[in-house]
C-alpha positions as CSV (number, residue, x, y, z in Angstrom):
1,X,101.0,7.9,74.8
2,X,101.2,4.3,75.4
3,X,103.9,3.1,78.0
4,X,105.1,-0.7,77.6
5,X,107.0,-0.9,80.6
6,X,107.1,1.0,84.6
7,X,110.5,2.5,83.4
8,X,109.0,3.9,80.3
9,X,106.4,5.6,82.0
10,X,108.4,6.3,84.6
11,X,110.8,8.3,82.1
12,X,107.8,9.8,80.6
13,X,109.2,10.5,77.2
14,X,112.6,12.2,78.6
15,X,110.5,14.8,80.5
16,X,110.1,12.8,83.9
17,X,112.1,15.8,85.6
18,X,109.8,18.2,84.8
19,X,106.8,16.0,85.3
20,X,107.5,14.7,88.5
21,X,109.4,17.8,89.8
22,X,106.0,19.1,89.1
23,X,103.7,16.5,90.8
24,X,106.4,16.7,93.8
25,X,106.3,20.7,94.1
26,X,102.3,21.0,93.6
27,X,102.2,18.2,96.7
28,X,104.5,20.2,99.3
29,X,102.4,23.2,98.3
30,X,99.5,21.6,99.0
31,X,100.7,20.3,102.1
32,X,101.5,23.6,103.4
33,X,98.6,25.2,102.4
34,X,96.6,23.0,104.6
35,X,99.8,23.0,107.4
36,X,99.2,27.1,107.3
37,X,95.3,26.9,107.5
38,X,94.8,24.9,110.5
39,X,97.8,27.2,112.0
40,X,95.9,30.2,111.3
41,X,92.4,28.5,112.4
42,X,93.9,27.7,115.8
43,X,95.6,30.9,116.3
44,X,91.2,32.1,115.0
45,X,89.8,30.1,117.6
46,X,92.5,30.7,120.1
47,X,92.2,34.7,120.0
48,X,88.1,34.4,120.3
49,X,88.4,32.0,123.4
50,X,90.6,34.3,124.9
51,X,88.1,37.4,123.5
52,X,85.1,35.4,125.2
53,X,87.2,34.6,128.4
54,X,87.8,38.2,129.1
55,X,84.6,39.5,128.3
56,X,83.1,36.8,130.8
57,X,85.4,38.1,133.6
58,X,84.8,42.1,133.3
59,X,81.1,41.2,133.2
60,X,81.9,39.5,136.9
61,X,83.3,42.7,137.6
């Protein structure tokens, strides 16, 4: 397709809802995939600190 104004490919042939409903729902996906990773990494790195932390203090014992 060739687009000779912004508005016309901005309407993209009468299916700029669907288009763009799709770019915008693929980008919050996205965004919470990575949101929901580095929440589960932290809550990782959280549960072996506290793993390594209690092992260190029955080995005191």
């Amino acid at each position: 397709m060739q687009w000779n104004s912004l508005s016309e490919f901005l309407d993209m042939g009468g299916y700029a809802l669907y288009v763009w409903g799709s770019f915008g729902v693929t980008a919050l996906v996205v965004v919470f995939e990575i949101w929901e990773v580095r929440a589960r990494r932290r809550a990782v790195l959280q549960s072996l600190s506290n793993e390594t932390g209690s092992l260190a203090d029955s080995s005191e014992a």
